[in-house]
PyMOL commands that place a pseudoatom at each C-alpha (Angstrom):
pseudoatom trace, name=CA, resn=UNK, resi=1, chain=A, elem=C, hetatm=0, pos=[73.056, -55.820, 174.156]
pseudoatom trace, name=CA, resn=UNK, resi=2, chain=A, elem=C, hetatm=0, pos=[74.817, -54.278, 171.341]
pseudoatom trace, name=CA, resn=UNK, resi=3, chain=A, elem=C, hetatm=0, pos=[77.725, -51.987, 171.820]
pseudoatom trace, name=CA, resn=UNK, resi=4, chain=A, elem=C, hetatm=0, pos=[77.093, -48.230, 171.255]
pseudoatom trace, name=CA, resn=UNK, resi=5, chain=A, elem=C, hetatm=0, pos=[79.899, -47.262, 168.996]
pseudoatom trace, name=CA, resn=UNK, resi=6, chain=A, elem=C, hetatm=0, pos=[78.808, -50.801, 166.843]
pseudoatom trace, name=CA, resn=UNK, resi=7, chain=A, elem=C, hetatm=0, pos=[75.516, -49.892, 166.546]
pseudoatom trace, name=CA, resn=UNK, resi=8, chain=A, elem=C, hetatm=0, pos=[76.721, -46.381, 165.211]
pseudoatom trace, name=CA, resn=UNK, resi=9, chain=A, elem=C, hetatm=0, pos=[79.164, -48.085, 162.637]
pseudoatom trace, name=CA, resn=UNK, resi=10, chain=A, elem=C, hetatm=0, pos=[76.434, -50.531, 161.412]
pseudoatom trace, name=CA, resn=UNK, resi=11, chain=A, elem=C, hetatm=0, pos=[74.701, -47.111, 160.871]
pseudoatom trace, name=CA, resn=UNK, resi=12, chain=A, elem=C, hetatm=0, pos=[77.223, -45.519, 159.238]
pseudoatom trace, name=CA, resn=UNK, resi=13, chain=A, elem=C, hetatm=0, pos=[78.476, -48.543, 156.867]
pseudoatom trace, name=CA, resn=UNK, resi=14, chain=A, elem=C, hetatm=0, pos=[74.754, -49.786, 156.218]
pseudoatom trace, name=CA, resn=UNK, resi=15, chain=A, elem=C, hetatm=0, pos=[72.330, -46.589, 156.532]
pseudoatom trace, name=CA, resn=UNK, resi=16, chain=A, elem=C, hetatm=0, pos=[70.509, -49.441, 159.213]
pseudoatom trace, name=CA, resn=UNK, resi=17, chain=A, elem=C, hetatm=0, pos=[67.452, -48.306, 160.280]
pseudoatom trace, name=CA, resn=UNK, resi=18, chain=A, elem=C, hetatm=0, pos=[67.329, -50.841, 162.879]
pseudoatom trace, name=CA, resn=UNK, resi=19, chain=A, elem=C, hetatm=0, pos=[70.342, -49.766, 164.676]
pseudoatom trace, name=CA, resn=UNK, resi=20, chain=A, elem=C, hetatm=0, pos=[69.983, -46.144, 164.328]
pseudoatom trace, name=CA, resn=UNK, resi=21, chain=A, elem=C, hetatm=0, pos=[66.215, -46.809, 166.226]
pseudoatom trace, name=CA, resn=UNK, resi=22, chain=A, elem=C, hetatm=0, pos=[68.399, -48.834, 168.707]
pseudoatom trace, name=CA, resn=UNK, resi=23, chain=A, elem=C, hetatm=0, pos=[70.165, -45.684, 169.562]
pseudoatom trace, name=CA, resn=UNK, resi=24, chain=A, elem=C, hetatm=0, pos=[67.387, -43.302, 169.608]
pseudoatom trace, name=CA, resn=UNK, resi=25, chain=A, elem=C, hetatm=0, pos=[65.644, -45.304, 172.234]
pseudoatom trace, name=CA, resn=UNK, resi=26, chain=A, elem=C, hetatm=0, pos=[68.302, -45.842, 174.296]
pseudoatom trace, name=CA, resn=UNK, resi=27, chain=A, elem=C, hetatm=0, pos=[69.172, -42.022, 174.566]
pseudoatom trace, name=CA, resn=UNK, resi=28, chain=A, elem=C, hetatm=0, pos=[66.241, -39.835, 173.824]
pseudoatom trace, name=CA, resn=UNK, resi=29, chain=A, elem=C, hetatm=0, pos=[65.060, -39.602, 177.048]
pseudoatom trace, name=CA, resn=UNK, resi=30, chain=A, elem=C, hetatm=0, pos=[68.809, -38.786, 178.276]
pseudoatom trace, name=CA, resn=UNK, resi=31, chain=A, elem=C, hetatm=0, pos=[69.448, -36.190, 175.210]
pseudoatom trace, name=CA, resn=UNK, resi=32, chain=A, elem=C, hetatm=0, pos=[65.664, -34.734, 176.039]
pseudoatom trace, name=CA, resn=UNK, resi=33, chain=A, elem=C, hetatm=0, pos=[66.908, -34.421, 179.971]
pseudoatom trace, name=CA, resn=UNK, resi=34, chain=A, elem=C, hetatm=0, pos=[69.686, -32.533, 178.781]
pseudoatom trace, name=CA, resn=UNK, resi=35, chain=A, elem=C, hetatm=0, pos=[68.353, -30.356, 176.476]
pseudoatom trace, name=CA, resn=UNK, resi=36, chain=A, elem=C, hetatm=0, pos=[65.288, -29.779, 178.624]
pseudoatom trace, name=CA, resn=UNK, resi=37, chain=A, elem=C, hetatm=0, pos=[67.401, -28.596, 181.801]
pseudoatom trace, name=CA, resn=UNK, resi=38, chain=A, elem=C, hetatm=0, pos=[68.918, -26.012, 179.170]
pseudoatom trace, name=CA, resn=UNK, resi=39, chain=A, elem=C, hetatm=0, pos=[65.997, -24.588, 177.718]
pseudoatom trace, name=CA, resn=UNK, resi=40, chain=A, elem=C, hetatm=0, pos=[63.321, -24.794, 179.829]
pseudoatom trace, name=CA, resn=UNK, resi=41, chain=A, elem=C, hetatm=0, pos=[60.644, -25.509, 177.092]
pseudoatom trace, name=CA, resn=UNK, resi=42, chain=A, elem=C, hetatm=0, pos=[59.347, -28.582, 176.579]
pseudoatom trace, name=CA, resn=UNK, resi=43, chain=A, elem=C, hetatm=0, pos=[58.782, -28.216, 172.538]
pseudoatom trace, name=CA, resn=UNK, resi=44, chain=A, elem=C, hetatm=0, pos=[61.916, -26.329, 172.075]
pseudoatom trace, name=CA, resn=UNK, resi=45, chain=A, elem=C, hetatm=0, pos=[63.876, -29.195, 174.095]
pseudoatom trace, name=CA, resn=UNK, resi=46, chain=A, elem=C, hetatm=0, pos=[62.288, -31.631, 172.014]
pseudoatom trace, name=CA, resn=UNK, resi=47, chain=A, elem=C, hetatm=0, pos=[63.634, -29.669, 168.932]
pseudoatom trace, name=CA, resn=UNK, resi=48, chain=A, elem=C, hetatm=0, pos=[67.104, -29.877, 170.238]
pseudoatom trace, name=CA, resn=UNK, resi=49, chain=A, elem=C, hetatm=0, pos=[66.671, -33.189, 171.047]
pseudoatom trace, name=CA, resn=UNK, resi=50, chain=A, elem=C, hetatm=0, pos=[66.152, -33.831, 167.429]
pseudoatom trace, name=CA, resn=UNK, resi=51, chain=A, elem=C, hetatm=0, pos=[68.989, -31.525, 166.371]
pseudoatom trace, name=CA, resn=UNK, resi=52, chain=A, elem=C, hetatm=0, pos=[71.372, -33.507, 167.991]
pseudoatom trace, name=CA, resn=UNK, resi=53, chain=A, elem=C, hetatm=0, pos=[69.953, -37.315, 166.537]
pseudoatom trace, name=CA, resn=UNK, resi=54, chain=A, elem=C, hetatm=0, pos=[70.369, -35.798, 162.959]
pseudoatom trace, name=CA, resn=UNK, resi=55, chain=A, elem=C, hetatm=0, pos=[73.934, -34.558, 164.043]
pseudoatom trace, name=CA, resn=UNK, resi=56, chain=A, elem=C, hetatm=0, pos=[74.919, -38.204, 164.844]
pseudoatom trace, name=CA, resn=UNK, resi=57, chain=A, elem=C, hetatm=0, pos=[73.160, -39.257, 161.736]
pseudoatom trace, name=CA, resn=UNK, resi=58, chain=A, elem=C, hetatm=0, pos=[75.175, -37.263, 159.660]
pseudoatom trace, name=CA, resn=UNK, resi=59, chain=A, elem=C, hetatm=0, pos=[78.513, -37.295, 161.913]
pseudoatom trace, name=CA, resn=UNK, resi=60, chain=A, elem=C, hetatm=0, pos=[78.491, -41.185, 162.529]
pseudoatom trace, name=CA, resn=UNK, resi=61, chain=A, elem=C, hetatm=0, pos=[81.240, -42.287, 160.018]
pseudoatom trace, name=CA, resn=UNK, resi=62, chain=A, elem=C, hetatm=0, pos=[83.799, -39.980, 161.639]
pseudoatom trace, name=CA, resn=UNK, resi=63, chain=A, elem=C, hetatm=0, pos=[82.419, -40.997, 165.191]
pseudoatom trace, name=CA, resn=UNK, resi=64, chain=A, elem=C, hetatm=0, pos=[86.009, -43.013, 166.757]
pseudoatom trace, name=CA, resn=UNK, resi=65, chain=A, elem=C, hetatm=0, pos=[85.433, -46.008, 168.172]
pseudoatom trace, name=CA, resn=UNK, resi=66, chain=A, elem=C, hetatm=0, pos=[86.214, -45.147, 171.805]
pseudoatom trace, name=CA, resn=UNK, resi=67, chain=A, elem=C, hetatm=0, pos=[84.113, -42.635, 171.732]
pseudoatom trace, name=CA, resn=UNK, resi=68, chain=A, elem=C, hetatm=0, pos=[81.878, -42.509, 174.525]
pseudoatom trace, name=CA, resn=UNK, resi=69, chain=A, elem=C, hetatm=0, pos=[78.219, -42.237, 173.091]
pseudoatom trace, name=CA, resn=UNK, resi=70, chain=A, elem=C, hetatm=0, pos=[76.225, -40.801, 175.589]
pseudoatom trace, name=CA, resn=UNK, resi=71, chain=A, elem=C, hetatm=0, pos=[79.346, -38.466, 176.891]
pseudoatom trace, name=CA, resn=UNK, resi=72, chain=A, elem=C, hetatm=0, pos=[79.001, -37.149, 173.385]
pseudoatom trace, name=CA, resn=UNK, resi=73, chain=A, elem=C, hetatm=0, pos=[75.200, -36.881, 173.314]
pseudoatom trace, name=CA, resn=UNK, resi=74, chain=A, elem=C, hetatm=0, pos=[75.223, -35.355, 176.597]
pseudoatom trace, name=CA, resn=UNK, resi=75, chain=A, elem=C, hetatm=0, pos=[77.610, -32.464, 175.128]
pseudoatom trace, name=CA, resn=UNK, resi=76, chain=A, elem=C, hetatm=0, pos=[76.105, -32.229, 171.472]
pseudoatom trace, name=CA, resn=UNK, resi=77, chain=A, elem=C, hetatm=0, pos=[72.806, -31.226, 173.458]
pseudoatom trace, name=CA, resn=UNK, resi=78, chain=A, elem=C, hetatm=0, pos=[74.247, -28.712, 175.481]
pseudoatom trace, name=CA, resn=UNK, resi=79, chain=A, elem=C, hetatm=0, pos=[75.630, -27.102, 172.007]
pseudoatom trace, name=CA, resn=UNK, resi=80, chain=A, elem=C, hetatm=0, pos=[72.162, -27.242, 170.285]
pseudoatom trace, name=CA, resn=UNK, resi=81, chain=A, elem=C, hetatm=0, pos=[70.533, -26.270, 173.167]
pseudoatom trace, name=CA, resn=UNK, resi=82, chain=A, elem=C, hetatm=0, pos=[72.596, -23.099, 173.607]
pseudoatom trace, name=CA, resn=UNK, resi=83, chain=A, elem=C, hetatm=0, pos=[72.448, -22.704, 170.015]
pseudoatom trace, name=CA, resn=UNK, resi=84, chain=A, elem=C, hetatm=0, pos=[68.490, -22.987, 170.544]
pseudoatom trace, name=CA, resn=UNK, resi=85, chain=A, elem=C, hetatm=0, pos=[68.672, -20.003, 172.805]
pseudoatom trace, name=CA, resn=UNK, resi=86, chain=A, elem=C, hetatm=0, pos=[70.545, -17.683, 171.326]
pseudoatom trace, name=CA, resn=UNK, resi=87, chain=A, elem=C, hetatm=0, pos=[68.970, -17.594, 167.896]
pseudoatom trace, name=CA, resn=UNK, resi=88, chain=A, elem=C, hetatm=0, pos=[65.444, -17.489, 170.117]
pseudoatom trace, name=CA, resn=UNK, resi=89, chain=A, elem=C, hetatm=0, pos=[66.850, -13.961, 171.795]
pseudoatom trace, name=CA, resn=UNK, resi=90, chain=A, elem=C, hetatm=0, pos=[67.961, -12.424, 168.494]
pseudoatom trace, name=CA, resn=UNK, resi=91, chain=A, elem=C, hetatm=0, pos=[64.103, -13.794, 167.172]
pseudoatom trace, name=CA, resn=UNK, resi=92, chain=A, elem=C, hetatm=0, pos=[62.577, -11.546, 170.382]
pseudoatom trace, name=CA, resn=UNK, resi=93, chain=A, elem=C, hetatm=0, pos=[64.611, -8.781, 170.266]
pseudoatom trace, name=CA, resn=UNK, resi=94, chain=A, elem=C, hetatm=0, pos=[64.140, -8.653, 166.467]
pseudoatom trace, name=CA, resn=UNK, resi=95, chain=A, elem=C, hetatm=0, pos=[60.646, -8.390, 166.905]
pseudoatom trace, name=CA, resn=UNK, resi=96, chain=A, elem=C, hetatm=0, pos=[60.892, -6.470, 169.942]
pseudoatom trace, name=CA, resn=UNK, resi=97, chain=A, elem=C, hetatm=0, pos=[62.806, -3.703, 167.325]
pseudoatom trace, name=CA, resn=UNK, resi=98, chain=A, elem=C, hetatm=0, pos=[60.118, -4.331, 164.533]
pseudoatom trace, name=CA, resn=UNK, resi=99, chain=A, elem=C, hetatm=0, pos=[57.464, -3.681, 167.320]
pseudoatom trace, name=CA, resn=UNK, resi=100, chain=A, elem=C, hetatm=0, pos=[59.344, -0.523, 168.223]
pseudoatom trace, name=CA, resn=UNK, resi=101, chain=A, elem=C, hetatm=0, pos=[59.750, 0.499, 164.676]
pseudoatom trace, name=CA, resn=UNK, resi=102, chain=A, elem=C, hetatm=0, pos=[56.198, 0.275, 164.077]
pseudoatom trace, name=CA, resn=UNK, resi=103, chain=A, elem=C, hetatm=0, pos=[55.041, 2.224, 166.542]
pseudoatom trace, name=CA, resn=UNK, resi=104, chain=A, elem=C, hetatm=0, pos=[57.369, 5.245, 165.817]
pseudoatom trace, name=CA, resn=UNK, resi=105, chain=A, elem=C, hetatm=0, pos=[55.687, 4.944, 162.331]
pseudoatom trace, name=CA, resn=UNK, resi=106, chain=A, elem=C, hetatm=0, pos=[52.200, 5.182, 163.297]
pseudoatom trace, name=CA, resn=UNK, resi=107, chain=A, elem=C, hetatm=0, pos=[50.494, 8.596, 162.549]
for i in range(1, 107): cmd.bond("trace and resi %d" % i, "trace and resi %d" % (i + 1))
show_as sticks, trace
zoom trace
């Protein structure tokens, strides 16, 4: 089996396809796990989930190579996810205002 961190550097250098799908099954269900224990949505945990596999798409070139992949998986989901929730609060309470708002303006 191929190392983590090689896998992400084959990535990196090559844009491999192969070895960025080696990495996405080996974690998704662990990154969905995480996120879904956040969250408590299944669709919205899949969203993170996907947040954080275009993260390491676009952050594997500066990825170290001790860097402990699913360490850093584990914690890039638990930033997404909270990231997730917050911007779904400020989308209810926004609404919950424009709701509010409307009704004051109904004759």
């Amino acid at each position: 089996m191929t190392d983590d961190i090689d896998l992400v550097q084959q990535y990196a250098a090559h844009q491999s396809e192969s070895a960025f799908e080696a990495l996405v099954t080996r974690y998704v269900n662990l990154v969905y796990s995480a996120a879904l224990r956040q969250v408590n949505d299944p669709h919205l945990a899949e969203g993170v989930a996907q947040a954080v596999f275009i993260i390491l798409a676009r952050m594997a070139g500066s990825l170290g190579p001790k860097t402990i992949l699913p360490s850093w998986l584990h914690r890039a989901a638990g930033f997404v996810a909270a990231d997730a929730l917050k911007a779904q609060r400020r989308r209810a309470r926004r609404e919950q205002e424009a709701h509010m708002q409307s009704l004051l303006n109904e004759p």
